[in-house]
C-alpha positions in Angstrom: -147.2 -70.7 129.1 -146.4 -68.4 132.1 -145.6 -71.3 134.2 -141.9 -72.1 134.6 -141.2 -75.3 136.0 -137.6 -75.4 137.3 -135.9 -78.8 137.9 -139.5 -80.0 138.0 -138.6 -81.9 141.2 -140.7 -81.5 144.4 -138.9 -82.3 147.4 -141.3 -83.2 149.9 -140.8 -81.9 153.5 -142.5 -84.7 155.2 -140.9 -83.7 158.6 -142.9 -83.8 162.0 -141.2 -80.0 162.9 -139.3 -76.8 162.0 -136.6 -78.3 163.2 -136.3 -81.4 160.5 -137.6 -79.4 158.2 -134.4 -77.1 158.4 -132.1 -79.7 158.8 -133.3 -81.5 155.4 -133.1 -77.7 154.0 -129.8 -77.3 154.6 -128.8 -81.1 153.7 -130.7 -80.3 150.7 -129.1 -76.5 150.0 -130.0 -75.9 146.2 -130.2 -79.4 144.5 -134.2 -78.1 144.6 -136.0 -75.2 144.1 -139.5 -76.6 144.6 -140.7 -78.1 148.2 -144.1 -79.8 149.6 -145.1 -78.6 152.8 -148.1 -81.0 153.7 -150.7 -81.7 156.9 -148.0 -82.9 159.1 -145.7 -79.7 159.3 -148.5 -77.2 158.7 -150.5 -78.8 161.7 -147.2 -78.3 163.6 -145.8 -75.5 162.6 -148.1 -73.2 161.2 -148.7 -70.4 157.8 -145.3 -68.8 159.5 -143.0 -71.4 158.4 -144.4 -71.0 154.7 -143.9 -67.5 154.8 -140.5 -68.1 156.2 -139.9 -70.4 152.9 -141.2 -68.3 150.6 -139.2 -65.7 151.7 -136.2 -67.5 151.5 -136.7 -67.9 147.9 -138.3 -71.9 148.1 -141.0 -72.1 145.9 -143.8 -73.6 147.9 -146.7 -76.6 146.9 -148.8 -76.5 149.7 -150.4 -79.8 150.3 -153.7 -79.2 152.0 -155.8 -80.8 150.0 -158.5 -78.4 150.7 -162.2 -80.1 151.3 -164.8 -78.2 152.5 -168.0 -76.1 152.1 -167.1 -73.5 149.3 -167.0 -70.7 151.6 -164.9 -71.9 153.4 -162.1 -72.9 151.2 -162.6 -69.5 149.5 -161.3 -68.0 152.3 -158.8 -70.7 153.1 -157.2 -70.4 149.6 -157.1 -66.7 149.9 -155.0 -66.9 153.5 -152.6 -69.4 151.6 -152.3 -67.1 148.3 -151.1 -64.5 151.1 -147.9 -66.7 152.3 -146.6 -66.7 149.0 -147.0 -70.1 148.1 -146.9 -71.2 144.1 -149.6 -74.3 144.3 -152.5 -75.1 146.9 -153.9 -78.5 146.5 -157.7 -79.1 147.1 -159.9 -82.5 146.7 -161.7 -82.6 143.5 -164.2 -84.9 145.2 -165.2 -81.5 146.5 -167.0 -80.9 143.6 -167.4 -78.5 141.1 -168.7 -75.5 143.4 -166.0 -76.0 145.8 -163.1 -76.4 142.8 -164.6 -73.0 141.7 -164.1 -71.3 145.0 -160.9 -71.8 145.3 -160.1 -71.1 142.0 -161.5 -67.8 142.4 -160.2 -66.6 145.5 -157.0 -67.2 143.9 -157.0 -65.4 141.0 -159.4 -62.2 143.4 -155.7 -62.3 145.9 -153.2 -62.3 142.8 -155.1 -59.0 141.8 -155.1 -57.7 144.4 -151.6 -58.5 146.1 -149.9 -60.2 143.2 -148.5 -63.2 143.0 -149.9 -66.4 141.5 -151.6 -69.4 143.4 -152.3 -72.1 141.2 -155.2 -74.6 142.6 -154.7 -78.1 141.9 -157.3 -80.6 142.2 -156.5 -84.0 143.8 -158.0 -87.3 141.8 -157.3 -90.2 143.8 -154.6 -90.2 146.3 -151.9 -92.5 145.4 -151.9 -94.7 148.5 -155.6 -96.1 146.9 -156.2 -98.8 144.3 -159.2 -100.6 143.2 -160.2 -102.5 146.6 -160.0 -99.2 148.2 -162.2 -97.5 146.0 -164.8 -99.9 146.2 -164.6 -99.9 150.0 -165.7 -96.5 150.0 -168.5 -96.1 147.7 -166.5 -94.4 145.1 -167.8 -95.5 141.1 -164.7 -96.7 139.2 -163.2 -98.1 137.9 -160.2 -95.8 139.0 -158.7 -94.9 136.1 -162.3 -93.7 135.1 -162.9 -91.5 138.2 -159.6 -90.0 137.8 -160.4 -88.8 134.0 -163.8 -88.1 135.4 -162.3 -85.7 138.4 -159.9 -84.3 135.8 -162.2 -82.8 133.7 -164.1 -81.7 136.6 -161.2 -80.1 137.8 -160.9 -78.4 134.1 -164.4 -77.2 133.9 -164.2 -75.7 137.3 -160.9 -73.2 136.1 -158.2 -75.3 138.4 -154.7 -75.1 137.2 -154.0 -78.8 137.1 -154.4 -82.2 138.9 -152.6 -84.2 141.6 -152.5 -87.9 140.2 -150.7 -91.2 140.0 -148.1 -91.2 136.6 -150.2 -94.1 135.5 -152.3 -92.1 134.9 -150.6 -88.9 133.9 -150.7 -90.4 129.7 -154.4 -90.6 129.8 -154.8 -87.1 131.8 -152.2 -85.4 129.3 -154.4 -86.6 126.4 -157.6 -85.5 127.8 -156.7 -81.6 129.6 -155.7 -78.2 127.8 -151.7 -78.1 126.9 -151.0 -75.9 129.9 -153.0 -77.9 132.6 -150.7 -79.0 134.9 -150.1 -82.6 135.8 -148.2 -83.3 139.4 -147.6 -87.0 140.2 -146.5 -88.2 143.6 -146.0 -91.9 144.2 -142.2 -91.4 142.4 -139.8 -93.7 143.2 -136.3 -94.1 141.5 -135.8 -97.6 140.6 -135.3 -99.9 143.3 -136.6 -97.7 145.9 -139.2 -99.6 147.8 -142.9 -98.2 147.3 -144.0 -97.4 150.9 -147.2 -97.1 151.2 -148.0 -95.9 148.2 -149.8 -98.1 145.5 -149.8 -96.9 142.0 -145.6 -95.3 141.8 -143.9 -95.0 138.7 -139.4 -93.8 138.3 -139.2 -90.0 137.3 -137.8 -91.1 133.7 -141.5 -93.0 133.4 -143.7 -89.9 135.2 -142.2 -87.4 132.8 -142.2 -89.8 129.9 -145.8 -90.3 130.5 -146.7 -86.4 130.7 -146.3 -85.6 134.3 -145.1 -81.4 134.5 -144.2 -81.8 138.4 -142.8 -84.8 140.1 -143.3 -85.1 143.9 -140.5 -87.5 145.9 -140.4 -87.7 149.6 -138.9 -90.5 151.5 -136.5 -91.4 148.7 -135.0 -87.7 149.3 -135.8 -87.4 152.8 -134.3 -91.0 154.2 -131.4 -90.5 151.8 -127.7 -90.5 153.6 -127.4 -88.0 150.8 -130.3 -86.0 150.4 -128.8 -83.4 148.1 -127.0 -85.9 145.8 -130.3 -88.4 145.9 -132.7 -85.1 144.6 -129.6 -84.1 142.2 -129.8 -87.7 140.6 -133.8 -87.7 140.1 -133.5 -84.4 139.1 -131.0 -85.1 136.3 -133.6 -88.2 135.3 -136.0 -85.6 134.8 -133.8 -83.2 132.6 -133.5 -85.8 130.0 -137.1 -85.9 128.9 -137.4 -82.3 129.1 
């Protein structure tokens, strides 16, 4: 596998600005190598501050969650493979057309500028359970439509999936050895859940098969930041 993982901690950047976001950087300094730069700070601050990370040596998931016509996140997936992020995020609800798009345009911009984008499909955002699903027309049950977009998300040539780590032991069974599995909704023990629904401690998400975990608030609202991602970190070397 080509894929190196690092401390396998994703420190989201959940930040309305540049201005938090370098503040929490520098609070943070090098207890991560990995960051998550979603919706709200690309909405605000634009590709420039991903370029800006990227060169700064921050490896980069960029939460976009990508879902559109297939043309169109083609050519979306190619402008983010240009800013030097690692992974892109797209919704495998998409579909199987769309999934392969963007899985193409990746690999079409690593040829021809270098550098690797991996595409990873979304299941079933964490802040959704069983009520929700039913709410919005979705077939479960969820931990059936999360297998379901899974193998989708294989078929199509994605380079993992974005799920809950109760789900991460089924997914682990059921993709390729290298497929990678990110789980957000990680919380270290006695954190409070947020809004999230399905959350599981690092020591459980990795125990359970999760390659990635992705920890925002926990980091972010710490008095501590770098010492809070140190300590999840460490949790995650032991099941390495």
């Amino acid at each position: 596998m080509d894929f190196d993982p690092g401390s396998r901690l994703i420190a989201a950047l959940d930040v309305p600005d540049r201005v938090s976001a370098d503040d929490l950087l520098t609070r943070l300094g090098d207890a991560v190598d990995w960051v998550k730069l979603g919706l709200e700070l690309f909405v605000a601050e634009g590709p420039g501050l991903v370029r800006d990370l990227a060169s700064a040596g921050r490896r980069i998931m960029l939460d976009l969650k990508l879902h559109d016509i297939p043309a169109t996140v083609s050519r979306a997936t190619a402008r983010a493979a240009a800013l030097g992020a690692e992974l892109l995020t797209v919704h495998a609800s998409g579909g199987e057309a769309m999934l392969r798009a963007a899985c193409e345009a990746a690999k079409v911009a690593e040829e021809a500028h270098g550098g690797r984008l991996r595409i990873l499909a979304v299941t079933v955002l964490t802040s959704l359970d069983e009520a929700d699903l039913v709410a919005t027309g979705a077939a479960g049950p969820l931990d059936s439509l999360v297998a379901r977009r899974a193998e989708l998300a294989v078929t199509a040539g994605c380079d993992g999936v974005v799920a809950s780590p109760h789900e991460a032991a089924r997914l682990r069974a059921l993709v390729p050895e290298h497929f990678l599995i990110v789980t957000p909704g990680v919380r270290p023990s006695g954190a409070d859940a947020n809004d999230q629904k399905r959350v599981m401690t690092p020591t459980a998400a990795r125990a359970a098969g999760a390659d990635l975990v992705v920890c925002g608030r926990p980091i972010r609202d710490a008095a501590d930041p770098a010492a809070a991602a140190r300590a999840i970190a460490a949790e995650l070397a032991e099941r390495s």
